[in-house]
C-alpha positions as CSV (number, residue, x, y, z in Angstrom):
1,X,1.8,-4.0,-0.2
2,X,-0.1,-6.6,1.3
3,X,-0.3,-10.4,2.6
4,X,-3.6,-12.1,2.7
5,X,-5.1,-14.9,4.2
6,X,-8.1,-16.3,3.2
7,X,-9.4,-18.5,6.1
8,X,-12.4,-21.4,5.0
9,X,-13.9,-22.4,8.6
10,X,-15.8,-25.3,6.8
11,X,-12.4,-27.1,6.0
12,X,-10.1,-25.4,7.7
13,X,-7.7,-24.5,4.8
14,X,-5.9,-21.2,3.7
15,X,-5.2,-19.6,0.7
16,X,-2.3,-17.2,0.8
17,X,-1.0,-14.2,-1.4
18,X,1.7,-11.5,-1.1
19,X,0.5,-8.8,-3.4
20,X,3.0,-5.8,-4.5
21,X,2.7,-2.4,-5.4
22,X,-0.4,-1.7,-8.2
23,X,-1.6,1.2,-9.6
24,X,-5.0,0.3,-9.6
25,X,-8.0,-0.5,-7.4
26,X,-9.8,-4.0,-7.2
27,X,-13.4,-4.0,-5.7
28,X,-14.1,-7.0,-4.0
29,X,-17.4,-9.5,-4.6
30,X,-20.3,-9.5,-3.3
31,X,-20.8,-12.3,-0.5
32,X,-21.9,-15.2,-1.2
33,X,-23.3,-18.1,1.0
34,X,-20.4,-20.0,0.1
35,X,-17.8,-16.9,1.4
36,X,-20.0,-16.5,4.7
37,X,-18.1,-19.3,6.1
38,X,-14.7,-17.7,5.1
39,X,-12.9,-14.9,6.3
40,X,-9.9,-12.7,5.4
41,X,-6.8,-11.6,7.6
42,X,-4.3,-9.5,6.1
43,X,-0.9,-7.5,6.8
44,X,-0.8,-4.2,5.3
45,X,3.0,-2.6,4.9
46,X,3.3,0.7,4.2
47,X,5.1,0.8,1.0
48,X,8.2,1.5,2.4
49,X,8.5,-0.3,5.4
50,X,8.0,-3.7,3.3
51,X,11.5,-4.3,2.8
52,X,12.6,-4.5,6.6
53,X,10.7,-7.4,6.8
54,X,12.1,-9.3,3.4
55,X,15.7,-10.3,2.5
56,X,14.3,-9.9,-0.6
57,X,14.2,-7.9,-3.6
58,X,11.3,-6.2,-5.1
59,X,12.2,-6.1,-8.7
60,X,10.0,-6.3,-11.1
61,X,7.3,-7.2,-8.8
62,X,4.8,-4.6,-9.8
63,X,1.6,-5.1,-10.2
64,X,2.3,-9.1,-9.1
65,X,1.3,-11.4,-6.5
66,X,3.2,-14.5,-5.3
67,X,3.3,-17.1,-2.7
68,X,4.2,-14.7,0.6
69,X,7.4,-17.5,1.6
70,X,9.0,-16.7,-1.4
71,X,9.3,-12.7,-0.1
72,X,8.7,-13.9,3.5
73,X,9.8,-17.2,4.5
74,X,8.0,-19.4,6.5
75,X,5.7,-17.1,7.2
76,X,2.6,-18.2,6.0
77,X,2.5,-21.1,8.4
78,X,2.9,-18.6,11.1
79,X,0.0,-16.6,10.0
80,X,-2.3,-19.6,9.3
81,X,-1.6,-20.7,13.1
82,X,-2.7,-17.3,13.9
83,X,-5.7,-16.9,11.7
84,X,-6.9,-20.5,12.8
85,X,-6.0,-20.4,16.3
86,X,-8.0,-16.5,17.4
87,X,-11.5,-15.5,15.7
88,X,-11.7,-12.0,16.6
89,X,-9.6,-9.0,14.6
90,X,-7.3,-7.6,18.0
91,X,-6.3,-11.0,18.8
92,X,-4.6,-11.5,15.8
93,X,-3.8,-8.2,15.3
94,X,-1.4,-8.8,18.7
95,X,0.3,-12.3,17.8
96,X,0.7,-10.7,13.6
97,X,2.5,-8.3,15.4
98,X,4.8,-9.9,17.4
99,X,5.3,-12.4,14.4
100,X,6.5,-9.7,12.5
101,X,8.6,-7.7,14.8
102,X,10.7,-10.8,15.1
103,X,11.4,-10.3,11.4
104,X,12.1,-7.0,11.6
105,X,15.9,-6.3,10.0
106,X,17.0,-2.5,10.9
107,X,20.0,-3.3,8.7
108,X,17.6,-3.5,5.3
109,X,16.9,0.7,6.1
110,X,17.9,2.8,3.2
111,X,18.6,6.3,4.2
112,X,18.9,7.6,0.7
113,X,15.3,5.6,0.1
114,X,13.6,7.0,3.1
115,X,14.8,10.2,2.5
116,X,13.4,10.2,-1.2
117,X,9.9,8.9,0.3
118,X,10.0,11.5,2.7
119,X,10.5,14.7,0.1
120,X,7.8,13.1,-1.6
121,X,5.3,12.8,0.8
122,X,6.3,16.5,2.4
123,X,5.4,17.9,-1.5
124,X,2.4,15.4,-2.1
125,X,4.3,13.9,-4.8
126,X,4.6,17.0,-7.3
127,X,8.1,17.3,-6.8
128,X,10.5,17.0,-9.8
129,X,12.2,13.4,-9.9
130,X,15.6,15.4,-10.7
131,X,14.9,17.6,-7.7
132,X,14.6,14.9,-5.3
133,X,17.6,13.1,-6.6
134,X,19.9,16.1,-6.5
135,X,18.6,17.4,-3.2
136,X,19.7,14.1,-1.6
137,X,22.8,13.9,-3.3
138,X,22.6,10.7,-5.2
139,X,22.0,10.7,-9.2
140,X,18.2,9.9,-11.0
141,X,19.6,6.6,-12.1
142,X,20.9,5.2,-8.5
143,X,17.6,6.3,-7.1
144,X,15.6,4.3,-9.7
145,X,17.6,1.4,-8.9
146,X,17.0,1.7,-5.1
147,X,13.4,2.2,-5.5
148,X,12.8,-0.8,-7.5
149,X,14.9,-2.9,-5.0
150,X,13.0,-1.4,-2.2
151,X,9.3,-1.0,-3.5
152,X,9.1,-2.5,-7.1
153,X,7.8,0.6,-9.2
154,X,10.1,3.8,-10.1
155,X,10.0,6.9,-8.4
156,X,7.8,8.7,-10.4
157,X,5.0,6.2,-10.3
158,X,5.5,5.8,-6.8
159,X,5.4,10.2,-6.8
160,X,2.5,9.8,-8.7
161,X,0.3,7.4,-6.0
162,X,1.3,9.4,-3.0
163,X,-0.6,12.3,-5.1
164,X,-3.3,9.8,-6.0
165,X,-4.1,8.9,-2.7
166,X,-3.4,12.1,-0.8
167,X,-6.2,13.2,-2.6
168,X,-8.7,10.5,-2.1
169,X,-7.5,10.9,1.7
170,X,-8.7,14.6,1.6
171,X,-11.7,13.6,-0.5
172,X,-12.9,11.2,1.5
173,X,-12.8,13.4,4.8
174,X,-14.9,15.4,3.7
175,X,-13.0,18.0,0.9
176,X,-15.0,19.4,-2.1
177,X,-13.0,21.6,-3.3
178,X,-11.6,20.1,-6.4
179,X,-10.0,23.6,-7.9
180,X,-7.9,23.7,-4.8
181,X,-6.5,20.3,-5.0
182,X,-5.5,20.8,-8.6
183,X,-3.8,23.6,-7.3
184,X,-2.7,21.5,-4.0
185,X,-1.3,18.6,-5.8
186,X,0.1,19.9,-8.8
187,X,-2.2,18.8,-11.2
188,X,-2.7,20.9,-14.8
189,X,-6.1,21.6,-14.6
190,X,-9.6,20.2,-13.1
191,X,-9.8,17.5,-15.6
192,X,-6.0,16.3,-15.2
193,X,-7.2,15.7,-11.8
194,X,-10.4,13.9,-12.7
195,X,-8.9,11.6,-15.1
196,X,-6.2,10.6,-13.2
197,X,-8.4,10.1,-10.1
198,X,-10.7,7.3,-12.7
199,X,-7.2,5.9,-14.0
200,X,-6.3,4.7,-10.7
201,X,-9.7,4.4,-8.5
202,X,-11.8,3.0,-11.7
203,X,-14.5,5.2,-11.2
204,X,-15.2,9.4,-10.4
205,X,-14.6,10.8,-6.9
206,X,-18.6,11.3,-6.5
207,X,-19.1,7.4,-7.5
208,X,-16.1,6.4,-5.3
209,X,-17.3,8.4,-2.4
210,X,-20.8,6.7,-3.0
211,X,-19.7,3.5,-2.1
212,X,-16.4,4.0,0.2
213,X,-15.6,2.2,3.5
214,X,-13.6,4.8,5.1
215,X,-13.7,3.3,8.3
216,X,-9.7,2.3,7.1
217,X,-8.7,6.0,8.2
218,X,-9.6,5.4,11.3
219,X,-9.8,7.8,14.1
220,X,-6.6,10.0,13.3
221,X,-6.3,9.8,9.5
222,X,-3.3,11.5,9.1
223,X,-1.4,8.5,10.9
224,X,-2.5,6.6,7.0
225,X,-1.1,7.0,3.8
């Protein structure tokens, strides 16, 4: 779940955009001599640390993306400050940060929602929906209903992309053995695992690895998700 600021040094404007939970990968164009005079800032949550920043509810915002005040407000005038006022990535990095920390709401934590997150990450997402519900005590139709509050898709989508991208986090360190992550992840067979991989990435894991950036994982990988 991310905010985005597009910076245009030439005129000194901003576009702005608060996209929500997708199930699909965008590639970005290439640049242009019209884009080398713009650059992009952005604020990426992880998925379910979103709603500690937002009064707001994140129904029905799959797959969306909106103005960031009308999820955030006011601040897209803070972050345009910030994106105008430093050039380099650390400096606004630091004042992004303490933007956001002034936002921070403890009281939006839901223990029943973290706790649902948390047994899906610990099985990479091939836990039973029922399961999860009944281990923590709450019923599959309350926990839909908190998910979609808190993060905007159900729980087994949400399952279902931890899986996803588990995966592309072992593939892109360096693992090659595809039999073991069908075995790993809980997929049916080799080509479960292939096709869900395309489905969601747009292309194979050997074309995705091809032409990955995966300087995002930076330099302990299993601190990203």
């Amino acid at each position: 779940m991310d905010i985005i600021i597009k910076v245009n040094h030439s005129n000194h404007t901003i576009d702005a955009s608060f996209c929500a939970m997708d199930e699909h990968t965008y590639q970005s164009c290439e640049a242009t001599d019209a884009a080398a005079s713009s650059s992009i800032f952005g604020i990426r949550f992880f998925f379910w640390t979103a709603m500690l920043f937002s009064p707001e509810s994140f129904r029905h915002t799959k797959s969306q993306a909106y103005h960031p005040d009308e999820f955030f407000q006011g601040i897209t005038a803070e972050l345009t400050e910030i994106a105008l006022r430093f050039n380099t990535l650390t400096e606004r990095a630091c004042a992004a940060e303490e933007v956001l920390l002034r936002r921070l709401n403890s009281d939006r934590l839901n223990c029943d929602f973290m706790n649902a997150v948390n047994d899906m990450i610990k099985y990479h997402g091939r836990r039973k929906i029922s399961e999860i519900a009944r281990s923590n005590a709450m019923s599959e139709r309350k926990m839909e209903r908190i998910f979609a509050d808190s993060v905007g898709v159900s729980p087994k989508i949400l399952s279902n992309l931890i899986r996803y991208q588990l995966v592309w986090q072992e593939l892109a360190r360096g693992g090659t053995d595809i039999l073991n992550m069908v075995e790993k992840y809980g997929y049916t067979d080799q080509p479960h695992l292939l096709n869900d991989f395309r489905s969601r990435h747009g292309m194979t894991p050997t074309h995705a690895l091809k032409i990955a950036h995966v300087g995002f994982l930076q330099d302990n990988p299993q601190s990203v998700l």
